[in-house]
One Martini backbone bead per residue (centre of mass of N, CA, C, O) as a GRO file, in nm:
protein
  269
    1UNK     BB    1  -5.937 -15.112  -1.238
    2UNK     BB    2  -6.144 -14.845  -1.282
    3UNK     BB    3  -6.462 -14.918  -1.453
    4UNK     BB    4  -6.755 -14.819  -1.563
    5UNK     BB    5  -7.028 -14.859  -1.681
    6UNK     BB    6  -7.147 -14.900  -2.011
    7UNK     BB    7  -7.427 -14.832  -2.225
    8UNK     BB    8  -7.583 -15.058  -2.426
    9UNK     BB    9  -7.773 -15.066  -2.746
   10UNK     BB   10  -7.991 -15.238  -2.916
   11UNK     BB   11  -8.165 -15.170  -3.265
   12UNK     BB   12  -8.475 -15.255  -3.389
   13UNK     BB   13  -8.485 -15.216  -3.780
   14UNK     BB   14  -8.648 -15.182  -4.112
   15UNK     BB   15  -8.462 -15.124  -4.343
   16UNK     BB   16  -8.500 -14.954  -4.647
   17UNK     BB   17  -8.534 -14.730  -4.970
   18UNK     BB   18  -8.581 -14.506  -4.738
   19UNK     BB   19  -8.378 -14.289  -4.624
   20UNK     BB   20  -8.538 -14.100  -4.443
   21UNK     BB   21  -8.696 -14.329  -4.265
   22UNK     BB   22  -8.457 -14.428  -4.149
   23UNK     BB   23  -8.339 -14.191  -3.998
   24UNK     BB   24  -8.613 -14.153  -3.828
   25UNK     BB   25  -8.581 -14.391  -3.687
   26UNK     BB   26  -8.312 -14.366  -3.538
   27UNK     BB   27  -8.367 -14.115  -3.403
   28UNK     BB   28  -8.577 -14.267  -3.209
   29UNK     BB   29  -8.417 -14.455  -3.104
   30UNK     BB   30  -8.168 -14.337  -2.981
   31UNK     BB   31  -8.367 -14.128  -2.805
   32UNK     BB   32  -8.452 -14.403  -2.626
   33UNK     BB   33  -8.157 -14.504  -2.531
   34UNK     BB   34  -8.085 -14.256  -2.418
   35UNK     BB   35  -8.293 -14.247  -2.174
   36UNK     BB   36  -8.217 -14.585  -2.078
   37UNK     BB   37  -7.892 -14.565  -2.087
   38UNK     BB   38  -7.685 -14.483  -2.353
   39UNK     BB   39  -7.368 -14.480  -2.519
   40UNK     BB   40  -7.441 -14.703  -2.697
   41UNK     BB   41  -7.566 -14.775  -3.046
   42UNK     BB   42  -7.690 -15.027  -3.212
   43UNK     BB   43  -7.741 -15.092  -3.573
   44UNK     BB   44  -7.770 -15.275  -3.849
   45UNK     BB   45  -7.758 -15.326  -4.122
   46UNK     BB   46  -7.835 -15.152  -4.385
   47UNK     BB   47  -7.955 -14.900  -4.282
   48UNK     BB   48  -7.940 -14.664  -4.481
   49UNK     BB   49  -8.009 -14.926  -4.682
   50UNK     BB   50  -8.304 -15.112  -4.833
   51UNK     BB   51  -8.320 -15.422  -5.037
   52UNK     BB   52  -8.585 -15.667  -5.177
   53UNK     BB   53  -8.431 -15.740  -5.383
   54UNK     BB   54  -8.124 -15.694  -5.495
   55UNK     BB   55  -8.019 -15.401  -5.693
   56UNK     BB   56  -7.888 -15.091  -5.851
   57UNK     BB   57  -8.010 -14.926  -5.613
   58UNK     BB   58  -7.754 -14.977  -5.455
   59UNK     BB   59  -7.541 -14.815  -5.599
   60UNK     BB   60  -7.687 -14.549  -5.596
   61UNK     BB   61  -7.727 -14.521  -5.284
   62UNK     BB   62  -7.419 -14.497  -5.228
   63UNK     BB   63  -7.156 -14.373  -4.994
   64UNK     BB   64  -6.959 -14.185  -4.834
   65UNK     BB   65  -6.828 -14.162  -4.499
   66UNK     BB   66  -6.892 -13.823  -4.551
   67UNK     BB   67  -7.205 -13.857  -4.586
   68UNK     BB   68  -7.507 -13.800  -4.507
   69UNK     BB   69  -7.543 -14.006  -4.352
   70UNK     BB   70  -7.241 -13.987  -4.143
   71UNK     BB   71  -7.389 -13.675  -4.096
   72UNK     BB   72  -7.626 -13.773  -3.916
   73UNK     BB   73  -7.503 -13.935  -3.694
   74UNK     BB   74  -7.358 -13.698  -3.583
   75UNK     BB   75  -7.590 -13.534  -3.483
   76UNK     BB   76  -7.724 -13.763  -3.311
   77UNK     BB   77  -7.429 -13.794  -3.138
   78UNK     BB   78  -7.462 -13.502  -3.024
   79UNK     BB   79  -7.728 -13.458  -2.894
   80UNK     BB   80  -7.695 -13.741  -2.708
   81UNK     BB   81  -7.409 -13.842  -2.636
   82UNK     BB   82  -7.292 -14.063  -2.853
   83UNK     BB   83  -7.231 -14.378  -2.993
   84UNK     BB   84  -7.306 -14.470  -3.369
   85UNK     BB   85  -7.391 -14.786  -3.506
   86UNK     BB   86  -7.378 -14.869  -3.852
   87UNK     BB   87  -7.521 -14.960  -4.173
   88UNK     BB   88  -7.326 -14.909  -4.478
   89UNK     BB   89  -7.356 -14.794  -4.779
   90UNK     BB   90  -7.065 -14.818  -5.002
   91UNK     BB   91  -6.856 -14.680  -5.206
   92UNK     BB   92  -6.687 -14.812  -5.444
   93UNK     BB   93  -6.454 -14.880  -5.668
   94UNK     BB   94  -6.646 -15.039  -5.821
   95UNK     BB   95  -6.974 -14.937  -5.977
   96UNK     BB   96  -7.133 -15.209  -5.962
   97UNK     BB   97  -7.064 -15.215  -5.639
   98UNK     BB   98  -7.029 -15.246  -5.268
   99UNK     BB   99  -6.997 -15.160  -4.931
  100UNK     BB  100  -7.031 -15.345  -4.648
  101UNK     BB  101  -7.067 -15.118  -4.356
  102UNK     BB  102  -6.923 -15.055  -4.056
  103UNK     BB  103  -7.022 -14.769  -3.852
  104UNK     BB  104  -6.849 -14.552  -3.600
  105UNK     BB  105  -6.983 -14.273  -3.440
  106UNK     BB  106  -6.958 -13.939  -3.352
  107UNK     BB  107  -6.973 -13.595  -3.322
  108UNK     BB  108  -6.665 -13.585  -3.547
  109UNK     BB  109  -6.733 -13.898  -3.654
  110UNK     BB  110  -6.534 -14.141  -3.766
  111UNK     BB  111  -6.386 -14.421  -3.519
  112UNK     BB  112  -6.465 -14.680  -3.699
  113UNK     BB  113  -6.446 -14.918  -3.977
  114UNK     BB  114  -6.628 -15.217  -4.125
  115UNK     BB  115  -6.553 -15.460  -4.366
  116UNK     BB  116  -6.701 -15.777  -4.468
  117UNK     BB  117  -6.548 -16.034  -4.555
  118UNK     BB  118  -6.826 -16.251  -4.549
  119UNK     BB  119  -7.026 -16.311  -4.812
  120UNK     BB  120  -7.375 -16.427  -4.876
  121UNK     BB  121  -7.281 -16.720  -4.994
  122UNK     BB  122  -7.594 -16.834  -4.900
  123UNK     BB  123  -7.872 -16.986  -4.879
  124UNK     BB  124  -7.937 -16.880  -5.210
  125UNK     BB  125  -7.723 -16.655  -5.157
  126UNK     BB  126  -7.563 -16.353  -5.353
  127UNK     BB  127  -7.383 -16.109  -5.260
  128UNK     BB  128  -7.159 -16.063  -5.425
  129UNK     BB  129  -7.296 -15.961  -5.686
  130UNK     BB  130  -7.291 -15.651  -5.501
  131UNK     BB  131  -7.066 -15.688  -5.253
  132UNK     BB  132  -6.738 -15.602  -5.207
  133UNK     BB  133  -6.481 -15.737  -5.011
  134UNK     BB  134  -6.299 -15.676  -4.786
  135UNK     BB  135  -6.045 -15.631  -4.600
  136UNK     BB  136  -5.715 -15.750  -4.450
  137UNK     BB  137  -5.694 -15.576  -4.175
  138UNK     BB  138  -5.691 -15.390  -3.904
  139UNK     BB  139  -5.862 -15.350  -3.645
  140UNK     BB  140  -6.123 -15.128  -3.544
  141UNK     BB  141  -6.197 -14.925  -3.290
  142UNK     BB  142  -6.344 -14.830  -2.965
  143UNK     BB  143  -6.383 -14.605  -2.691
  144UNK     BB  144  -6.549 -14.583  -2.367
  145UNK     BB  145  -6.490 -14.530  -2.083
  146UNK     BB  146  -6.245 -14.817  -2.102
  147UNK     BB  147  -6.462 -14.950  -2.346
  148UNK     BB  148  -6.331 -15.186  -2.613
  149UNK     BB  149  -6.507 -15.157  -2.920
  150UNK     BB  150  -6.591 -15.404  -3.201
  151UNK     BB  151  -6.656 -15.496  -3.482
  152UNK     BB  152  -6.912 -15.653  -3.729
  153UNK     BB  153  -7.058 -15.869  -4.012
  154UNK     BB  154  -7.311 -16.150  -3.956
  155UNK     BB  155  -7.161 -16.384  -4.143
  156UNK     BB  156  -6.884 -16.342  -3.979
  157UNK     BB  157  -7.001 -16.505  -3.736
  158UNK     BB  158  -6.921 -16.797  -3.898
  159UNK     BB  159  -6.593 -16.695  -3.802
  160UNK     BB  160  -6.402 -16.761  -3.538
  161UNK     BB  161  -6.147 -16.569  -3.621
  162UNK     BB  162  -6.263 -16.282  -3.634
  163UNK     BB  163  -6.324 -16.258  -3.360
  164UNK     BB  164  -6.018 -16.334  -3.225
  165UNK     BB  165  -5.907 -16.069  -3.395
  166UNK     BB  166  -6.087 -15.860  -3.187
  167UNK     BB  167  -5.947 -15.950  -2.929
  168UNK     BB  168  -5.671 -15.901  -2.982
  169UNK     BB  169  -5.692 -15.595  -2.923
  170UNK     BB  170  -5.908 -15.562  -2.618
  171UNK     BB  171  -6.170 -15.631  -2.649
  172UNK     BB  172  -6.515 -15.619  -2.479
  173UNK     BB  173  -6.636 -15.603  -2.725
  174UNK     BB  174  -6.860 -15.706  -2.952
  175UNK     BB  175  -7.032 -15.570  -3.304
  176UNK     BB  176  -7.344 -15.710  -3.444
  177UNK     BB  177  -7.411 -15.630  -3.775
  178UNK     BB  178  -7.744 -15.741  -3.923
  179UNK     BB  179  -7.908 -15.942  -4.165
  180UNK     BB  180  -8.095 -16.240  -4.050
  181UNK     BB  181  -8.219 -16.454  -4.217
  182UNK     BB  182  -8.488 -16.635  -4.264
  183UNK     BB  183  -8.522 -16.975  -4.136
  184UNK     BB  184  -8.437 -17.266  -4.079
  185UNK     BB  185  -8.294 -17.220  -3.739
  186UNK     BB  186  -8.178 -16.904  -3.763
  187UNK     BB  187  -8.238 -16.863  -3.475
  188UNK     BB  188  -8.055 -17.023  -3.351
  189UNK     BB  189  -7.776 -16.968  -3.457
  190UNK     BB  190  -7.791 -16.665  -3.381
  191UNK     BB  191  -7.758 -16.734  -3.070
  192UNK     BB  192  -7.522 -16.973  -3.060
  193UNK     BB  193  -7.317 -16.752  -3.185
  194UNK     BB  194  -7.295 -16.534  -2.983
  195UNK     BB  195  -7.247 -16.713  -2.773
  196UNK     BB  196  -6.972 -16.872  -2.852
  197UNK     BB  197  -6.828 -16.556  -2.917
  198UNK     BB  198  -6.811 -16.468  -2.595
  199UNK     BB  199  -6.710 -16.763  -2.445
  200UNK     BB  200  -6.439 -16.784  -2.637
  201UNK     BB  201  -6.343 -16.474  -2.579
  202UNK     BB  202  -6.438 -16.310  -2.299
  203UNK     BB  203  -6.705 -16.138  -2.384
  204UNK     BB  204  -6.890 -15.940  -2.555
  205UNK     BB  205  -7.207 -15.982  -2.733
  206UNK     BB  206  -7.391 -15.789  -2.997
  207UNK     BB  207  -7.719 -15.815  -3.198
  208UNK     BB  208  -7.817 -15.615  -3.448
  209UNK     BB  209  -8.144 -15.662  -3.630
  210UNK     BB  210  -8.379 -15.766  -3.817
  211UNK     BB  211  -8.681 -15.771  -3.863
  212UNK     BB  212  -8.926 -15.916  -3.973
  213UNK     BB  213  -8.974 -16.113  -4.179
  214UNK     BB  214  -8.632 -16.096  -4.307
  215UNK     BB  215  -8.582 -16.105  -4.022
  216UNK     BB  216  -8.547 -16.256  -3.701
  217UNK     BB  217  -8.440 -16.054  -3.482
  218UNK     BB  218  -8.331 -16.094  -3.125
  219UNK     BB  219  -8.176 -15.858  -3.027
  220UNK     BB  220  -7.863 -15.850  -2.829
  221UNK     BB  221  -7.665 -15.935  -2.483
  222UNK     BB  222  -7.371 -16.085  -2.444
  223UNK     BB  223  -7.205 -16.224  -2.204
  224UNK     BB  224  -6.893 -16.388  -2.086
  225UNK     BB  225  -7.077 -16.653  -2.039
  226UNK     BB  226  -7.336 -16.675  -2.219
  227UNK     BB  227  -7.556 -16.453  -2.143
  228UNK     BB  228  -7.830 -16.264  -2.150
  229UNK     BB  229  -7.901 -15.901  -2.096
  230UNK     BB  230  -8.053 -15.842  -2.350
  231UNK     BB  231  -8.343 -15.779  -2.543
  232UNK     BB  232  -8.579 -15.878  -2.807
  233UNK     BB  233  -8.767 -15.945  -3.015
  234UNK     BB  234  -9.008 -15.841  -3.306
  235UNK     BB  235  -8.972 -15.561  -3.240
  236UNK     BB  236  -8.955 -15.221  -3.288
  237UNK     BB  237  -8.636 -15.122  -3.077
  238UNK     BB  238  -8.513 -15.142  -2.744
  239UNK     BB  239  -8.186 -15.278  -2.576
  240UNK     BB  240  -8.020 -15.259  -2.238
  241UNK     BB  241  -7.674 -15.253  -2.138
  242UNK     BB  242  -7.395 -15.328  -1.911
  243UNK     BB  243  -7.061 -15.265  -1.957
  244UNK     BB  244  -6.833 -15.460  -1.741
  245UNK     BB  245  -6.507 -15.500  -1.672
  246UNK     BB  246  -6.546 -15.703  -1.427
  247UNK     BB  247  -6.611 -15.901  -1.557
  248UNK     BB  248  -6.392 -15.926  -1.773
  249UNK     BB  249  -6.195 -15.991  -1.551
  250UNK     BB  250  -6.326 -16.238  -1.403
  251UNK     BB  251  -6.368 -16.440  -1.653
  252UNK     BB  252  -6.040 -16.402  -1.714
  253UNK     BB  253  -5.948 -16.567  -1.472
  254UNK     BB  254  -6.047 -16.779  -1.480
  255UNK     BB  255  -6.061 -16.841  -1.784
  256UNK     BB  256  -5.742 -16.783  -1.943
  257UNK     BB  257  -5.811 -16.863  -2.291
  258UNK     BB  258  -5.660 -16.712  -2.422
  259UNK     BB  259  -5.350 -16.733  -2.280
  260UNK     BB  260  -5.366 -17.105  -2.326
  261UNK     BB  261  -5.328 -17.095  -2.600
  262UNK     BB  262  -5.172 -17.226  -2.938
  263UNK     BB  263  -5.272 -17.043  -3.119
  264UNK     BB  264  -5.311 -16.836  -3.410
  265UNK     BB  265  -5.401 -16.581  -3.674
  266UNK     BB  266  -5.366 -16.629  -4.031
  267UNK     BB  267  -5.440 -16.597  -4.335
  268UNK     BB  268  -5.559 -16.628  -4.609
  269UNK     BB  269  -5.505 -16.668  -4.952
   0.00000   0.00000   0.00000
């Protein structure tokens, strides 16, 4: 099969309590990545909206999928002809929590979408308090020219299971939206794992963080060999990468650690 290399930039930038400054910045990126040859442009966790520390105007600012941010990041998709993914506060169902939501948007709107699985109860940190965990059910893809990506969100990527079941979709990429909080080892941690979800599952694995000082910044695109293959340091800015089915297919050949493997991935009660 022969499928084009696909164009992804991972977009690294501070989102704040000002919607209207965050869409200005997305703006900005996008068309920066587009300019750069991205058909697909990944951007942060809570891209929407970010309060730190999160409080009340979580849940005030939250939006419903057909709202006004994904129906923003729609025009700026028809604009630019690409595909946005980016970090939205979702409104759940109470009230007073929010659900942390990786929306996939093209054109026509959302063509698929990632609620959080595993809420950020760490390093001193208690997402729970604001955040309602999404559900266990079949990961949404979706595809640009025979390429295909799936979500994924920030802490969860500290669960080798999660990637394992997006591996199982057929996904030939998985994208991680975070805001990966500064700490002792914190950048390390945050390449050598998605350095080993790349490895371990032989696909790409892209991650797209808040720059410093609140996120470690790093965010980069990695090879199924778990290369770095673009990259960014602290600067809000875009790093593209060409996403090529065939480097997927031979590194799936040589090591067809999927293909091998003696176990499937079930969910906890």
């Amino acid at each position: 099969m022969t499928v084009s290399p696909v164009g992804l930039a991972v977009a690294q930038f501070a989102p704040s309590a000002d919607e209207s400054a965050n869409l200005d910045a997305i703006g900005e990126l996008v068309a920066r990545a587009r300019d750069r040859g991205a058909r697909v442009v990944l951007l942060p966790e809570y891209s929407s909206y970010f309060v730190d520390p999160f409080d009340a105007s979580l849940a005030a600012h939250a939006q419903d999928l057909d709202g006004p941010f994904v129906s923003a990041l729609a025009r700026l998709a028809a604009r630019h002809e690409v595909h946005i993914v980016a970090g939205l506060v979702e409104r759940a169902s109470s009230g007073d929590r929010v659900r942390n939501t990786v929306v996939a948007v093209d054109a026509d709107g959302v063509v698929a979408r990632y609620r959080k699985l595993h809420l950020y109860d760490a390093f001193g940190q208690r997402e729970s308090d604001w955040v309602e965990p999404g559900e266990i059910e079949s990961p949404e893809t979706f595809e640009v020219d025979g390429i295909r990506f799936a979500l994924m969100t920030c802490y969860d990527l500290r669960f080798p299971e999660v990637a394992r079941t997006l591996a199982d979709t057929g996904a030939h990429v998985v994208l991680v939206a975070a805001e990966w909080v500064r700490g002792p080892l914190k950048e390390d941690h945050w390449r050598t794992l998605l350095q080993a979800r790349a490895i371990e599952n032989t696909l790409y694995v892209a991650g797209a963080d808040h720059p410093p000082p609140l996120g470690v910044g790093h965010s980069l695109v990695i090879d199924p060999l778990g290369v770095p293959v673009a990259s960014i340091g602290t600067a809000t800015d875009v790093a593209v990468a060409y996403i090529d089915f065939g480097v997927v297919d031979r590194v799936r050949r040589v090591n067809p650690a999927l293909k091998l493997r003696r176990y499937t991935v079930a969910p906890r009660d």
